[in-house]
C-alpha positions in Angstrom: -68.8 48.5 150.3 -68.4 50.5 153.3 -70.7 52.9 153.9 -68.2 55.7 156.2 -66.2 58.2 154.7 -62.6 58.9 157.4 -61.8 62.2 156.7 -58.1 63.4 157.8 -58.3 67.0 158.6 -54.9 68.2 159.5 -54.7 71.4 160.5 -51.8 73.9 161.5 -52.1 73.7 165.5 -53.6 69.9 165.6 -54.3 66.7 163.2 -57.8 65.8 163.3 -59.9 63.0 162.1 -64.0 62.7 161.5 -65.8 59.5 160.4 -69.1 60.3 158.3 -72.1 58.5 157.5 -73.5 58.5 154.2 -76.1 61.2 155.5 -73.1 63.4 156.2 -73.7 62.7 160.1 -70.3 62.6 162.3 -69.9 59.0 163.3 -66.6 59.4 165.2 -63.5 61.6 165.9 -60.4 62.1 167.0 -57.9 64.7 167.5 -54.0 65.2 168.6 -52.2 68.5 168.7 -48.8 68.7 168.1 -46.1 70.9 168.7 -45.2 74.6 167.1 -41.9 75.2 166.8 -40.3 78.5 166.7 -36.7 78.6 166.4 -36.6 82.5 165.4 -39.0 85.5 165.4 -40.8 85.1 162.4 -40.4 81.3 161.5 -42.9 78.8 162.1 -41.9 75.1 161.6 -43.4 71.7 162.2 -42.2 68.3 162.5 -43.4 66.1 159.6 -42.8 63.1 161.1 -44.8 64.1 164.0 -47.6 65.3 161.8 -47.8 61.8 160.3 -47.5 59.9 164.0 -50.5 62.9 165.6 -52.9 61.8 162.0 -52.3 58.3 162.2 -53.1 58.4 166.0 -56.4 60.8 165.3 -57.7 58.0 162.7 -57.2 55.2 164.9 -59.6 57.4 167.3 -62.2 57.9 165.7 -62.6 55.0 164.2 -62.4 53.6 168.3 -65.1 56.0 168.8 -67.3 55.1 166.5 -67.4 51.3 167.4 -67.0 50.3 163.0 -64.3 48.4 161.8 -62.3 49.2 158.7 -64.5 47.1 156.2 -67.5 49.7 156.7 -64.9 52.8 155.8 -65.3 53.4 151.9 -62.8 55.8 151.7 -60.2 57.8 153.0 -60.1 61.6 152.6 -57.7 64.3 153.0 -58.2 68.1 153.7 -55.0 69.7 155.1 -53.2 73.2 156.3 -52.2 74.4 152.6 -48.5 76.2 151.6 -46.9 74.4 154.4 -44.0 72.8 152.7 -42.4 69.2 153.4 -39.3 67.9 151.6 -37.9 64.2 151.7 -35.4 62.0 151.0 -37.7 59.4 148.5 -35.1 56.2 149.4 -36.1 56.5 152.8 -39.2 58.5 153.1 -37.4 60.7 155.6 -37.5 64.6 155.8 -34.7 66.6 155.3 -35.9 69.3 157.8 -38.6 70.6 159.9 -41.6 71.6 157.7 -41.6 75.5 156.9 -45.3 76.7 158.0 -47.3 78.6 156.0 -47.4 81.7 158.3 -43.6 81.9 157.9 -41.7 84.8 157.3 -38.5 83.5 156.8 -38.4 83.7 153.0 -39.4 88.0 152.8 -35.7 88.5 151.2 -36.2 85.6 148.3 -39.8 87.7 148.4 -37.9 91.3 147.7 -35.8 89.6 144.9 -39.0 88.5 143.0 -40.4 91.6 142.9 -37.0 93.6 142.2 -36.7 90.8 139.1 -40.5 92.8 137.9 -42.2 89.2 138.6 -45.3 90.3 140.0 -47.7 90.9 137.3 -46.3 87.5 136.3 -46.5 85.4 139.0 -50.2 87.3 139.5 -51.9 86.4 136.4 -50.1 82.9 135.9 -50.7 81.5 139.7 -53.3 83.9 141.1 -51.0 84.8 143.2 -49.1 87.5 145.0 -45.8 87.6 145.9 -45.3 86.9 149.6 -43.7 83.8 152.5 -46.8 82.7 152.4 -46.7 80.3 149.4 -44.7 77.6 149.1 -42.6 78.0 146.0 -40.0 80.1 148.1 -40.2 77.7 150.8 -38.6 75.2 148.4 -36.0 77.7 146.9 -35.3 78.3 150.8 -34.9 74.8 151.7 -32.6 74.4 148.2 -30.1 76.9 149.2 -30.2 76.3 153.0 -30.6 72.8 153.7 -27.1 71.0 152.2 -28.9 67.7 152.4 -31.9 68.6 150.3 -29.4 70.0 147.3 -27.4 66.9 147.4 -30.9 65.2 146.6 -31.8 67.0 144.0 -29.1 66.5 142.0 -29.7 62.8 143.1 -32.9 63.0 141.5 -34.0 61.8 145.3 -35.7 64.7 147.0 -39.2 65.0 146.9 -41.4 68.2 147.4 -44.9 68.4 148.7 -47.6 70.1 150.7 -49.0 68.3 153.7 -51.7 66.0 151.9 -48.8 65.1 149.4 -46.6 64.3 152.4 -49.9 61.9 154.1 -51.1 60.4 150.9 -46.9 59.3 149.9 -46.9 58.1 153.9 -49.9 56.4 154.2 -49.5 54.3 150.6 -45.9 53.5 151.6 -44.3 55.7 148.7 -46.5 54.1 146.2 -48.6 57.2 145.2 -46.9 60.9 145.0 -49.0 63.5 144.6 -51.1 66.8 145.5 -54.6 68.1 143.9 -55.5 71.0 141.9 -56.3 73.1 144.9 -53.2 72.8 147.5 -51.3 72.9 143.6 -52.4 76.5 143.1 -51.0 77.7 146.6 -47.8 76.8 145.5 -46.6 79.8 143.3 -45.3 77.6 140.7 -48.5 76.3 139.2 -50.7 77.8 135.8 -54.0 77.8 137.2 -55.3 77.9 133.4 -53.2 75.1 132.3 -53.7 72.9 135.6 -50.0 72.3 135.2 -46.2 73.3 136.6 -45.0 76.5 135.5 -42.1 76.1 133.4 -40.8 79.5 134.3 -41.8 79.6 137.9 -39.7 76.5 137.9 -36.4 78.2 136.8 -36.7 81.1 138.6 -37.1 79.3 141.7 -34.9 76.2 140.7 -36.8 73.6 141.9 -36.8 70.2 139.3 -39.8 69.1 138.4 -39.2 65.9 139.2 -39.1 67.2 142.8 -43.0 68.2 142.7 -45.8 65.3 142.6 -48.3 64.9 139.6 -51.3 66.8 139.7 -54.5 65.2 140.0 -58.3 66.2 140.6 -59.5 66.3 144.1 -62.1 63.4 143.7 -60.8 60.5 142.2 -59.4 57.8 144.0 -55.2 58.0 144.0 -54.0 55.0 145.9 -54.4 52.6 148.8 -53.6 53.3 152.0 -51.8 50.9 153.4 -53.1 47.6 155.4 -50.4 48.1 158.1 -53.0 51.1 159.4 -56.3 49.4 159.7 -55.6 46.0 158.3 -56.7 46.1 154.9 -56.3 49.0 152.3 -58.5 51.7 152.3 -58.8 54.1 148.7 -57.9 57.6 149.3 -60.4 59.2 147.1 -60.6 63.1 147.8 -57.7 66.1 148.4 -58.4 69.3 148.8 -56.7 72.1 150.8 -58.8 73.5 154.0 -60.2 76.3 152.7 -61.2 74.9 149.4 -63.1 71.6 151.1 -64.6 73.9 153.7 -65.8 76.1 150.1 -67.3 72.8 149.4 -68.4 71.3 152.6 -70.1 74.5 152.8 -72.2 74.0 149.5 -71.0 76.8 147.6 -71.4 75.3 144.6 -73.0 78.5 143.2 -71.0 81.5 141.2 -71.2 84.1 144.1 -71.5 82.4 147.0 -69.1 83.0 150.1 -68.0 81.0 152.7 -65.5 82.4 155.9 -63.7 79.9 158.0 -62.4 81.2 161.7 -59.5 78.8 162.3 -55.9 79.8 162.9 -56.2 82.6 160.2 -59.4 83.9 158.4 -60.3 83.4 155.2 -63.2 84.2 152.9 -63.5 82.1 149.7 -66.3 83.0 146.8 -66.9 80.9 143.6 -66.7 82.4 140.6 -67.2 79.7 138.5 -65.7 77.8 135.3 -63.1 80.7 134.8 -60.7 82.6 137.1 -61.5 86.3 138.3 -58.7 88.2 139.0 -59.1 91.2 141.5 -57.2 94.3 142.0 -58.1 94.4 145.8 -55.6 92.5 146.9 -57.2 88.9 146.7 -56.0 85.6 145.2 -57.4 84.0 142.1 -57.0 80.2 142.8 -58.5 77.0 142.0 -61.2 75.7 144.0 -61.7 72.2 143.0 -61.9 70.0 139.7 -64.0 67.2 139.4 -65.0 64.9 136.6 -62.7 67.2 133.9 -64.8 70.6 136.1 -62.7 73.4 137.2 -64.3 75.8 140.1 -62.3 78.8 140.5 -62.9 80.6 143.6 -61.8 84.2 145.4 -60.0 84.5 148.5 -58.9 87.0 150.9 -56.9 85.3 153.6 -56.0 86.9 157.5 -52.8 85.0 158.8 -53.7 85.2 162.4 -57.1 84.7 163.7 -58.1 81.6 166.4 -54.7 82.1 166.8 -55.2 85.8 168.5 -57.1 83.7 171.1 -55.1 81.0 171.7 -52.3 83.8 172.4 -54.6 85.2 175.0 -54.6 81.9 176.4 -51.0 80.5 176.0 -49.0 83.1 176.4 -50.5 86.1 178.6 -52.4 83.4 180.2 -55.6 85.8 180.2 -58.3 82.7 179.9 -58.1 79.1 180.4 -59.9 78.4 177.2 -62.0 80.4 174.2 -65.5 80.3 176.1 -64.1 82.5 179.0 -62.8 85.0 176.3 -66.9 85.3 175.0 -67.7 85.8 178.6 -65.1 88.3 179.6 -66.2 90.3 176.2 -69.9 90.7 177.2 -69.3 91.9 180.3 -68.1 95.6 178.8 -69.9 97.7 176.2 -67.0 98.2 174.4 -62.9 98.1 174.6 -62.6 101.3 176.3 -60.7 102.3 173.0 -58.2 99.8 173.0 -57.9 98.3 169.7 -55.7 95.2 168.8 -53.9 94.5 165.5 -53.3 90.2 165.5 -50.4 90.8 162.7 -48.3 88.0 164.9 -46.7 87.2 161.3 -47.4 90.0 159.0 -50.3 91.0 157.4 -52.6 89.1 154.5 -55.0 90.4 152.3 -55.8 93.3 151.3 -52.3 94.7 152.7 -49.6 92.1 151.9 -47.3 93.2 154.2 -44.7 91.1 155.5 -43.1 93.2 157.9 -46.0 93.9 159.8 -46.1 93.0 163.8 -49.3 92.7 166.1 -50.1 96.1 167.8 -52.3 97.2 170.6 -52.9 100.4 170.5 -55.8 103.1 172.9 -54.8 101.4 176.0 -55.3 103.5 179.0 -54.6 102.6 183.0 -58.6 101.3 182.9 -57.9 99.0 180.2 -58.6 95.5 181.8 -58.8 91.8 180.5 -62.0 91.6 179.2 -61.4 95.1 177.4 -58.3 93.4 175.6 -60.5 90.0 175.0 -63.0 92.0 173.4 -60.8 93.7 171.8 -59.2 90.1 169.9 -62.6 89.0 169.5 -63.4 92.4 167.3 -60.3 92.4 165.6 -61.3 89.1 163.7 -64.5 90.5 162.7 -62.3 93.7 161.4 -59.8 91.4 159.6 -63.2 89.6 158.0 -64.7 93.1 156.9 -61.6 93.9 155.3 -61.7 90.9 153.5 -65.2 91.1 152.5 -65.1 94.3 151.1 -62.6 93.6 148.9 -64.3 90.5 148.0 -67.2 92.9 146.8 -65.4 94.9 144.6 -62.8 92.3 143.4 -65.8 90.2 142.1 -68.4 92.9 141.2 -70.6 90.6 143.4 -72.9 91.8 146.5 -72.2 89.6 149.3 -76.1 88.8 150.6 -75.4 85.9 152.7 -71.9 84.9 154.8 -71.8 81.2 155.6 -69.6 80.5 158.1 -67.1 78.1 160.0 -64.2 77.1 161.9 -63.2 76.7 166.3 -63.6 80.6 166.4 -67.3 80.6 165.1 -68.6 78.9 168.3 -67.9 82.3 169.3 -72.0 84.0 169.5 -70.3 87.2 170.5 -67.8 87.6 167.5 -70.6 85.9 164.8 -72.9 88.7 166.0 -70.6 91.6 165.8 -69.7 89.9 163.0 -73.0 90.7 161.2 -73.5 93.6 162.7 -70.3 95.5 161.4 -71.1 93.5 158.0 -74.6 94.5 158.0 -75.0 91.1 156.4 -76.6 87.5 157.3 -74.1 85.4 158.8 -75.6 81.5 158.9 -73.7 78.6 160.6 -74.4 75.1 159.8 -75.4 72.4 162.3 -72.4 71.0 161.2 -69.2 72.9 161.9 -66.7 70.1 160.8 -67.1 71.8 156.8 -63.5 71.5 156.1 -63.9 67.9 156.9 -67.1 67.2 155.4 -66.4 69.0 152.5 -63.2 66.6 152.0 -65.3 64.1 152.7 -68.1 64.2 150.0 -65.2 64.6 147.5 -64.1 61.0 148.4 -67.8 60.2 149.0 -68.4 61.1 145.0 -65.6 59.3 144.0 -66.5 55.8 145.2 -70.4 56.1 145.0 -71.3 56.8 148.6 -73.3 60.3 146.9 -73.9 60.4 143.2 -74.6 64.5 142.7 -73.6 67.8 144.4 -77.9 68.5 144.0 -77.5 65.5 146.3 -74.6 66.6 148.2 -76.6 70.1 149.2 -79.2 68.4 151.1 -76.6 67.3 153.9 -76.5 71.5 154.7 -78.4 72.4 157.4 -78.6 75.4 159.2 -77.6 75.7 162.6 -77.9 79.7 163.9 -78.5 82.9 161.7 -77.1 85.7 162.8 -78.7 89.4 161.5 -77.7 92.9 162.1 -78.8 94.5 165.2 -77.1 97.6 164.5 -78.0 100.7 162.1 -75.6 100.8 158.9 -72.8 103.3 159.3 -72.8 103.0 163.1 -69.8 101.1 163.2 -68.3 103.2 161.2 -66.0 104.8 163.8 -64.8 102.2 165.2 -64.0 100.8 161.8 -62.1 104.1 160.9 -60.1 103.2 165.0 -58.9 99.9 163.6 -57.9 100.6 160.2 -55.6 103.5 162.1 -54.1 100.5 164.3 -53.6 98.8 161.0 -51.7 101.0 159.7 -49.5 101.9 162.9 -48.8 98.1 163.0 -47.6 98.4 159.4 -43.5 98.4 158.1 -42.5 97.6 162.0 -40.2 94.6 161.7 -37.8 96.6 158.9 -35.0 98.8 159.3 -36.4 101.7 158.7 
């Protein structure tokens, strides 16, 4: 047996892959971006198709890199951007339109009607979740009601649902396996996160056929072959998990209580809380974390829709910096934003507000206002968003937050992971490895084919990389805290008629 794990780590901006050794090492990688399309203010798509071509080209890279040849890969995993919502045609594996992204807003009015039917205690304590675009139930009622093609396969019994690591694993094993784990199953909004099955209910308010969504498995078991025509011999696919959840694992929370935050294109803080869900009334969502063996591990999560994203703006668009490195440097060279303070709500705002309507804001500027004042200013925004997040995660869960382990692109940041800590008044640790979302994917394939027999085992491969500890007095944030939480709420209710 081989002795490498390929883990497919396809994210929202880019489809990554990382080769492992069996000591959790990274062997290889390889990475493509692909493109964002926005064909109206507010939705996000992406092109399935190219998703697929971008991860199949990623694979082939890293396994390049790394000099091996398909007989030392023991398995295949998959960790992917969760709620983004595919739909096909399953005669001829083709999509019927662009994939709807989970940061889109398009869906808000099929949002309004949910809660004018009195479906969000519901929908809360049967998925976890709270009504809003970001889940991809009314993606698919969206896609139903706008997409001719997609209701002419339904009734056809031919269309096919499915988050992104539905859409790879059905690609990559030619149509011969259809299906999505426990964890990307829960971001759906149609999914009992007690039962671990479809929601009858959710199903007919929404109207999407159950034969239209794949069978649920657990994310470490092996589900299928992937095909010979990629490497030249099947591979098992052996572990799914949705980013935030594998990164939960590849972080080695496998304790009740502890946290993990992941700085990619969005924030989000996860917490285990064990055999049995938590519910919070701080705004949070209640979802599955994995299930292995016959195990469920709920978790906690408070989730920012725009955070590595902020910076990439500053990059792409206002062409401020030419990459994230000169956004650190341009940050330390002020003591503070001058009072400018900036609101990244590019697509409405996640937990603890929830609302949809909400539009980036950047408010205090003044004619002395320069561009590393605005780059600090994105930088401490993301920490702000994070805060928010955290203490909600405290009071949701009852549980003092002691220790912050942390991941993600924007975590190479030194400056943000220290004001981080400092506004926290927390320890923030990074891991040597920052590929977690990988890795964690990873050692759920790696436990389903024998490469590691234990997670006692699996928690040895942690190491730690930089600690990070306050260097500020508790409360001295505070007024700067009270300055953004003002922006916040100016940035709230914009995009409405009101």
């Amino acid at each position: 047996m081989g002795k490498y794990i390929l883990s497919l780590d396809q994210g929202t901006t880019s489809s990554r892959a990382v080769l492992f050794d069996a000591l959790g090492g990274v062997a290889g990688m390889g990475q493509r971006e692909f493109t964002q399309i926005y064909p109206r203010p507010g939705f996000v798509e992406h092109d399935a198709v190219e998703i697929l071509q971008t991860q199949l080209y990623a694979m082939r890279q890293a396994v390049h890199e790394a000099g091996i040849t398909a007989e030392d890969i023991a398995a295949i995993s998959i960790t992917n951007q969760r709620e983004t919502t595919v739909a096909w045609d399953s005669v001829t594996g083709i999509p019927v339109c662009n994939a709807i992204v989970w940061q889109c807003r398009r869906t808000a009015p099929i949002c309004e009607w949910l809660k004018a039917e009195g479906l969000e205690d519901y929908i809360h304590e049967t998925t976890g979740l709270i009504i809003d675009p970001y889940f991809s139930g009314t993606k698919m009622k969206w896609i139903l009601d706008n997409v001719p093609r997609a209701r002419e396969l339904a009734e056809q019994h031919r269309l096919r649902f499915g988050t992104i690591d539905t859409w790879l694993v059905y690609s990559l094993t030619e149509g011969k396996s259809y299906v999505t784990d426990v964890s990307n199953a829960s971001r759906t909004m149609l999914f009992d996160i007690r039962k671990l099955d479809w929601d009858e209910k959710m199903l007919d308010v929404l109207g999407v056929p159950r034969d239209a969504l794949p069978q649920v498995v657990e994310s470490s078991g092996v589900v299928g072959m992937c095909a010979d025509s990629v490497f030249g011999r099947e591979i098992p696919i052996a572990g799914i998990a949705g980013d935030q959840h594998a990164a939960l694992f590849g972080q080695c929370c496998f304790e009740r209580g502890m946290a993990k935050n992941t700085y990619g294109t969005g924030c989000f803080i996860l917490m285990n809380t064990g055999e049995k869900p938590v519910f919070s009334d701080q705004g949070l969502i209640t979802t599955v974390g994995w299930k292995i063996g016959g195990k469920v591990t709920y978790a906690l999560e408070g989730s920012a829709f725009n955070a590595g994203s902020a910076i990439k703006w500053l990059r792409d668009e206002l062409h401020l910096i030419q990459n994230p490195q000169e956004a650190d440097l341009l940050a330390e060279t002020v003591p503070d934003t001058g009072g400018a303070v900036f609101v990244p709500a590019f697509t409405g705002l996640g937990a603890p507000y929830w609302d949809m309507y909400a539009r980036g804001a950047l408010l205090g500027v003044t004619r002395g206002t320069s561009k590393a004042h605005l780059c600090r200013a994105v930088l401490e925004s993301i920490a702000y968003e994070s805060l928010d997040l955290f203490e909600a995660m405290e009071a949701g869960s009852g549980t003092k937050i002691s220790e912050l382990r942390v991941d993600g692109g924007a975590s190479r940041s030194r400056f943000l992971m220290q004001y981080q800590s400092d506004i926290l008044h927390c320890t923030v640790r990074q891991p040597v490895c920052l590929e977690t979302t990988a890795l964690g994917s990873a050692m759920l394939a790696g436990l389903a084919v024998g490469v590691w027999d234990s997670l006692d085992e699996l928690s040895t491969i942690w190491k730690l990389g930089h600690e990070y500890q306050p260097q500020i007095e508790p409360g001295a944030a505070a007024p700067a805290v009270k300055r953004w939480r003002k922006a916040v709420e100016r940035s709230m209710h914009w995009d409405t008629e009101d």
